[in-house]
N, C-alpha and C positions, 0 to 999 in steps of 0.2 A: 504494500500500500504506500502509496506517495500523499504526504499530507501536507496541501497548501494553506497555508494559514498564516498571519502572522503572528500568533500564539504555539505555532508549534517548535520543538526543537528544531535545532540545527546543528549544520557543522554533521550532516551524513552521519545523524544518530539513526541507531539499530538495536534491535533486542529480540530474544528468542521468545518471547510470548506469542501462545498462539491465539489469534483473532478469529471470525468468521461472520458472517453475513449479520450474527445477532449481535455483537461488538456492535458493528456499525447503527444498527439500529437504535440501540438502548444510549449510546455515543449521543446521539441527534433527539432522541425524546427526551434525555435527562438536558441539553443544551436550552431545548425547548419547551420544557415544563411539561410536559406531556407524563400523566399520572392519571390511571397506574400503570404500569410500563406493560407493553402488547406482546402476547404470545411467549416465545421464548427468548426473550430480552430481557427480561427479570431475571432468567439463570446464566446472564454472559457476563463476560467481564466488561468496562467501557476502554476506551482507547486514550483513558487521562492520560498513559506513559509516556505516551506519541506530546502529549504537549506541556511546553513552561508554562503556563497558566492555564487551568481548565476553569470555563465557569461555573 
C-alpha cells in the first residue's frame, strides 16, 4: 500500500504488519466517525502505523 497523505510517515517507512481490505475500511470509518464500525472492521487492525499523526 502507498499512503499519500501529508500525515503519513516518510523517508520509505515499512513494517511487516499485515493489513487487508478490512484495515482499510475501519482506517476510513474511525477517520470519519462512522459508529459502529461495518461488518468485519471491528475485528481488523486500523492503518495508524502507516501515519505520524492519526486522527
Amino acid at each position: 500500500m502507498i499512503v499519500l497523505s501529508p500525515f503519513a510517515k516518510g523517508n520509505g517507512y515499512n513494517n511487516s504488519l499485515y493489513y487487508d481490505h478490512g484495515s482499510t475500511l475501519r482506517t476510513f470509518e474511525e477517520i470519519f466517525g462512522v459508529m459502529p464500525l461495518l461488518n468485519d472492521a471491528a475485528n481488523q487492525k486500523d492503518l495508524r502505523d502507516l501515519f505520524a499523526v492519526f486522527p
